[in-house]
C-alpha positions as CSV (number, residue, x, y, z in Angstrom):
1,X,-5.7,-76.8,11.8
2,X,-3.6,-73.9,12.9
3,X,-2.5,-73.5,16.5
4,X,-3.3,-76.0,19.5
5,X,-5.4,-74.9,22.1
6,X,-4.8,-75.5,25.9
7,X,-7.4,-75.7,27.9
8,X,-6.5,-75.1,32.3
9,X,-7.8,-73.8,35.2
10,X,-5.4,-71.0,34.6
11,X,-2.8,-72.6,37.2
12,X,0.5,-70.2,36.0
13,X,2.7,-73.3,35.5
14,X,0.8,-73.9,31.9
15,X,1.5,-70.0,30.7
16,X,5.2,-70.6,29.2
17,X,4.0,-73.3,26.7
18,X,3.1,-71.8,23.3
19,X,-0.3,-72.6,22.6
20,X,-3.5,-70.8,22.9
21,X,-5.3,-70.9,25.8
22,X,-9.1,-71.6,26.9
23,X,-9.6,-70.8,30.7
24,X,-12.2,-73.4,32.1
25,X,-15.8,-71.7,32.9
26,X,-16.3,-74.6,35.7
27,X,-13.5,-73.5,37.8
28,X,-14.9,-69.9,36.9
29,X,-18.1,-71.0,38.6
30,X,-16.4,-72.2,41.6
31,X,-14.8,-68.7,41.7
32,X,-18.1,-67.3,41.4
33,X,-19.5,-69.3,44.8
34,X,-16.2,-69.0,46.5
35,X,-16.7,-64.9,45.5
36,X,-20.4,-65.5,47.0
37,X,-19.5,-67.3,50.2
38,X,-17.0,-64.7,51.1
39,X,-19.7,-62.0,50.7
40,X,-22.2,-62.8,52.3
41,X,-25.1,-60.7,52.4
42,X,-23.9,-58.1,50.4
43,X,-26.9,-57.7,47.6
44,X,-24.6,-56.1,44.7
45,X,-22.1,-59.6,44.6
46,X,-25.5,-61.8,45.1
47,X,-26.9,-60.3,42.2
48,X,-23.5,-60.5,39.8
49,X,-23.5,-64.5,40.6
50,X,-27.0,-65.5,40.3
51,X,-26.8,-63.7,36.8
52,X,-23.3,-65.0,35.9
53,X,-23.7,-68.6,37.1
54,X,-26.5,-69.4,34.8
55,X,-24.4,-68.1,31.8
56,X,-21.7,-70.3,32.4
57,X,-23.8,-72.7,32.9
58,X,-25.5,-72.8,29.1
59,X,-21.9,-71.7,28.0
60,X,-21.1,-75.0,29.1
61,X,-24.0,-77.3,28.5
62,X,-23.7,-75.6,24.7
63,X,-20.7,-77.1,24.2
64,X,-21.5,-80.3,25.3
65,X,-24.1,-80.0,22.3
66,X,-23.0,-82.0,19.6
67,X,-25.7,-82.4,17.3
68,X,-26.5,-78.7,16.9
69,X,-26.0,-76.9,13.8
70,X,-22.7,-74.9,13.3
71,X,-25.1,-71.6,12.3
72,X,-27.2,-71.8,15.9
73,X,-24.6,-72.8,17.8
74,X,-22.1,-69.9,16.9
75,X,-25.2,-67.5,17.6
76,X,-26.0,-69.1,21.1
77,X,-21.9,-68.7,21.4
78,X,-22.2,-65.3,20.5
79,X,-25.1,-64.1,22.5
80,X,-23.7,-65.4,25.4
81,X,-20.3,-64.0,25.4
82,X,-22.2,-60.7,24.8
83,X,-24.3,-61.1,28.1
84,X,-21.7,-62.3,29.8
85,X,-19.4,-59.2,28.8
86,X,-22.0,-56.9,29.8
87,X,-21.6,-58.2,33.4
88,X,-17.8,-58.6,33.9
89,X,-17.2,-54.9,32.6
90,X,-20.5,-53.1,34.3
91,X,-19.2,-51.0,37.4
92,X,-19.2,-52.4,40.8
93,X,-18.2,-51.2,44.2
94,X,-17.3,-54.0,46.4
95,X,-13.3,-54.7,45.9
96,X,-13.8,-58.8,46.0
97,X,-16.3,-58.6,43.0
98,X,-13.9,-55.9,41.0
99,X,-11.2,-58.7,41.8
100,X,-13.1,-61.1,40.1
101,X,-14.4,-59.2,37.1
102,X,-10.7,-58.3,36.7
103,X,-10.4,-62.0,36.0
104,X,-12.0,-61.9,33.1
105,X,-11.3,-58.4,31.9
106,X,-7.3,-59.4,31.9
107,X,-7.9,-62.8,30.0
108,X,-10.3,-61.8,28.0
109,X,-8.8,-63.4,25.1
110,X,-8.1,-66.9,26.7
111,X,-12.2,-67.1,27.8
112,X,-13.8,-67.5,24.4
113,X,-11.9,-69.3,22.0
114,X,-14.9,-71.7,22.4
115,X,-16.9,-68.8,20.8
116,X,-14.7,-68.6,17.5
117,X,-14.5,-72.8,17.4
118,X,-17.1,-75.0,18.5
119,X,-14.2,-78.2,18.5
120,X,-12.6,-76.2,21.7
121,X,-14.6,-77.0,24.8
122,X,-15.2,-74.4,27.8
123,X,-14.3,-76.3,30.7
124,X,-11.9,-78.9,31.6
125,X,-14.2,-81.6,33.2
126,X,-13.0,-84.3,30.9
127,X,-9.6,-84.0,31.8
128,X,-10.3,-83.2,35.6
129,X,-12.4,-87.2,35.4
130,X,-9.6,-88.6,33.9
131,X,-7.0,-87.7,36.7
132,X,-9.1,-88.3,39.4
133,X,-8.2,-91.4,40.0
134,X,-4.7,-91.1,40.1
135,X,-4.9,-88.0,42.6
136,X,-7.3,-90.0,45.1
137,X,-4.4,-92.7,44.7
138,X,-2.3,-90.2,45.7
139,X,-4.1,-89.1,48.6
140,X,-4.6,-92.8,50.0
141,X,-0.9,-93.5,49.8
142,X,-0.3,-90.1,51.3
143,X,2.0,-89.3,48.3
144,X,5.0,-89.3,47.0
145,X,7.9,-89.1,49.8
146,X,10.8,-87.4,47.9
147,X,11.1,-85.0,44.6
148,X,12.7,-87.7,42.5
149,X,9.1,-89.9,43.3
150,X,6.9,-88.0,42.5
151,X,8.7,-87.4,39.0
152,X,8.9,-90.7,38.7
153,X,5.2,-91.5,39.5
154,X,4.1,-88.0,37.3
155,X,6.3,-90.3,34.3
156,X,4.6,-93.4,34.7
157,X,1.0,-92.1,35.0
158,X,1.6,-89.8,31.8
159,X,2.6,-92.9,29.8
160,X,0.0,-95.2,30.7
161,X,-2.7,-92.8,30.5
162,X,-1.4,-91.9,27.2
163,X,-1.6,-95.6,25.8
164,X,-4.9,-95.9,27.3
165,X,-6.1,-93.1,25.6
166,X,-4.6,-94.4,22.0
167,X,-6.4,-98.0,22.7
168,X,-3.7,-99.8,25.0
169,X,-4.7,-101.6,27.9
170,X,-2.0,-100.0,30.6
171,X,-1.4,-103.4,32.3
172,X,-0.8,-105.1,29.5
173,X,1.4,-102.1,27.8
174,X,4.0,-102.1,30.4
175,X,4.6,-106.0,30.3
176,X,4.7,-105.9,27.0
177,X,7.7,-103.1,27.5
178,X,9.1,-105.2,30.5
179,X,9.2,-107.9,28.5
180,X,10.8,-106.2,25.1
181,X,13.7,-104.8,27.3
182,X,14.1,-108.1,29.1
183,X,14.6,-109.6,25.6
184,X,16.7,-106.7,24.7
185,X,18.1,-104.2,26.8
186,X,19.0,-101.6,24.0
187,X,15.5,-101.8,23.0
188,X,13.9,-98.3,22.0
189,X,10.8,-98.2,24.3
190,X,9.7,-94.8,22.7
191,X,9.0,-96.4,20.1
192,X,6.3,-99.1,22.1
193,X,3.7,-95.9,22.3
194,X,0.6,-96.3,20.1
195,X,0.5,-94.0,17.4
196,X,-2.4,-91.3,18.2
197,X,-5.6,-91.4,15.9
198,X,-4.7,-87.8,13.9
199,X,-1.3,-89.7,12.7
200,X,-3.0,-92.2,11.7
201,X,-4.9,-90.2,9.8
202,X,-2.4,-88.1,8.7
203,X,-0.2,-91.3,7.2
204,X,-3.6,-92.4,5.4
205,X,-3.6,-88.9,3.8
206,X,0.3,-89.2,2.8
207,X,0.4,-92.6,1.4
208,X,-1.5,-92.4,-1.7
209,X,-0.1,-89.2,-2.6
210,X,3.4,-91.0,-2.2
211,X,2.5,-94.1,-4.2
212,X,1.0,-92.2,-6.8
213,X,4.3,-90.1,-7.3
């Protein structure tokens, strides 16, 4: 129900599409270390990341927690958005850790939609295992060697990972195309995608209404 929810590493190119946002605490974390690394022995940054880290951390883990009731897990949400606040707006001196913090003072409202709905997740990892393969592929081959291939590989992987996704094996997807427009060159291949499990749904919730009229 109501508006969809994107959830990034807060790479720009995904702010001009019109959905909420969720900014992915893992990448946070890495920020965090990255933040630590560069400061190295300066005590005030140690201690913001060795009290921040282990928030995100049970930020994270409590999402993964399906089998929690709703009423404990939006109080564990809660708490934790709380402690983590108190952290990210307390006063610091070193300009690298202010830099940070301003992270998540100015996207405040993009950090914990996972706090107001326990269906939105925290982090991307899911999406981030998903691609990995494709991006190691990438590597090997040392890429794409021209604009109009690597839009033509970023097509291809979208629609195969999208039939896979909806219960398509990809192999056997795209010869199944291949074969349609061998048959018939006219033929429609947008209409070869799987439908996706909530229009499935939806349809199911539709059709009696409609036979009933």
């Amino acid at each position: 129900e109501g508006q969809l929810t994107l959830i990034t590493d807060r790479f720009s190119g995904y702010s001009p599409v019109d959905v909420k946002h969720q900014f992915c605490f893992e990448h946070l974390k890495r920020d965090a270390n990255k933040l630590q690394q560069e400061s190295e022995g300066i005590e005030e940054v140690a201690n913001f990341v060795n009290a921040l880290k282990p928030l995100l951390k049970e930020s994270m883990h409590l999402c993964a927690n399906k089998t929690l009731p709703d009423k404990e897990y939006y109080r564990e949400a809660e708490r934790l958005k709380e402690e983590i606040r108190k952290l990210v707006y307390a006063e610091a001196n070193d300009r690298l850790l202010q830099d940070y913090q301003n992270i998540w003072r100015k996207n405040w409202d993009s950090l914990f939609r996972w706090v107001e709905d326990r269906r939105i997740c925290c982090e991307n990892n899911r999406a981030e295992r998903t691609i990995r393969p494709t991006v190691i592929s990438r590597k090997l081959s040392f890429g794409s060697q021209s604009e109009k291939g690597a839009n033509s590989r970023e097509i291809i992987m979208t629609v195969l990972h999208t039939a896979r996704i909806r219960g398509k094996e990809p192999n056997q997807f795209l010869v199944e195309i291949l074969n349609a427009v061998s048959r018939d060159p006219n033929y429609d291949v947008t209409t070869a995608m799987p439908p996706c499990k909530t229009d499935i749904e939806r349809k199911r919730k539709v059709l009696p209404q409609s036979s009933s009229a």
